[in-house]
N, C-alpha and C positions, 0 to 999 in steps of 0.2 A: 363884357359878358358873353357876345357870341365865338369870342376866343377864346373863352374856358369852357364854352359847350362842347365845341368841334374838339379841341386839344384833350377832353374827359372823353369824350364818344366811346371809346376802346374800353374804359370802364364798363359801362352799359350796356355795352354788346351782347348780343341773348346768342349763340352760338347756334346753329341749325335752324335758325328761323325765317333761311332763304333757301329757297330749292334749287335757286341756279345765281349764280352772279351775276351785282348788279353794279350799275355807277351813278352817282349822283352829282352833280355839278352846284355849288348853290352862289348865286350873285346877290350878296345882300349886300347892299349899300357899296362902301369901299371894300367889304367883305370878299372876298369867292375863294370858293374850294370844293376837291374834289375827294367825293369819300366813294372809297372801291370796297365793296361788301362780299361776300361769299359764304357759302355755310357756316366756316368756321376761324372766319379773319374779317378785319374792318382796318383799312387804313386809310387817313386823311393826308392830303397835302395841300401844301397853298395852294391858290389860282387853279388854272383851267389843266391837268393830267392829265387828260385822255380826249381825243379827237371828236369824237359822240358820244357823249354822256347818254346811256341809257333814260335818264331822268334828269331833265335842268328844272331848276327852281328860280323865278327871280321874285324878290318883295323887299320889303323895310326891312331892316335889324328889327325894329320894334316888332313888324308881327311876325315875325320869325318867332321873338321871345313869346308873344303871347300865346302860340302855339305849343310854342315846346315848354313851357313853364306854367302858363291857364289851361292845359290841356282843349286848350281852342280847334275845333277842327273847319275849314275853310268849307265856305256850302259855295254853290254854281252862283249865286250874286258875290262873290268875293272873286272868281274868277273872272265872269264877266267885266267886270267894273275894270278888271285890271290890278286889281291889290293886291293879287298874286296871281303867277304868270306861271305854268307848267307845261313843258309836251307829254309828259304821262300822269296826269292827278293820281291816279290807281299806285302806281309805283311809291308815290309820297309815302299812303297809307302802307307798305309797304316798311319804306323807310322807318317808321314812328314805330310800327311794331316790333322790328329788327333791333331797337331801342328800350322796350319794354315801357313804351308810350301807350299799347294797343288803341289802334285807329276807329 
């Protein structure tokens, strides 16, 4: 399932809904990849592409899905605990909406 999210991404791209480019890194489980965003393009590759990810993400597949499929949004005790791990939360919300998630 989280390989037909990443591998669709480019469907659901909302075009113009980044003001400047961004990178996203995500380590989910045996998962990682990296999705490079800009105004008006979105491209995914396996594994780690780019040296500093603007935005890494690490958590479960599972609440990856529950995220992106229960429109779950992660509150500061999900971060804390650990259940999901980000250097920029902000940027995430970011990502979801770039997705036509709105955060």
């Amino acid at each position: 399932m989280i390989e037909e999210i990443f591998a669709t991404l480019s469907q659901s791209f909302v075009p113009k809904s980044l003001s400047q480019p961004k990178s996203f890194y995500f380590s989910l489980g045996d998962t990682k990849k990296t999705v490079e965003l800009s105004s008006d393009s979105c491209r995914v590759t396996d594994g780690k592409a780019v040296e500093n990810a603007d935005c890494v993400c690490k958590t479960s597949p599972e609440f990856f899905l529950k995220i992106w499929q229960e429109n779950y949004r992660p509150g500061m005790k999900d971060f804390m605990t650990g259940t999901i791990k980000s250097n920029n939360p902000s940027a995430l919300q970011d990502f979801l909406r770039t997705f036509g998630k709105g955060a």
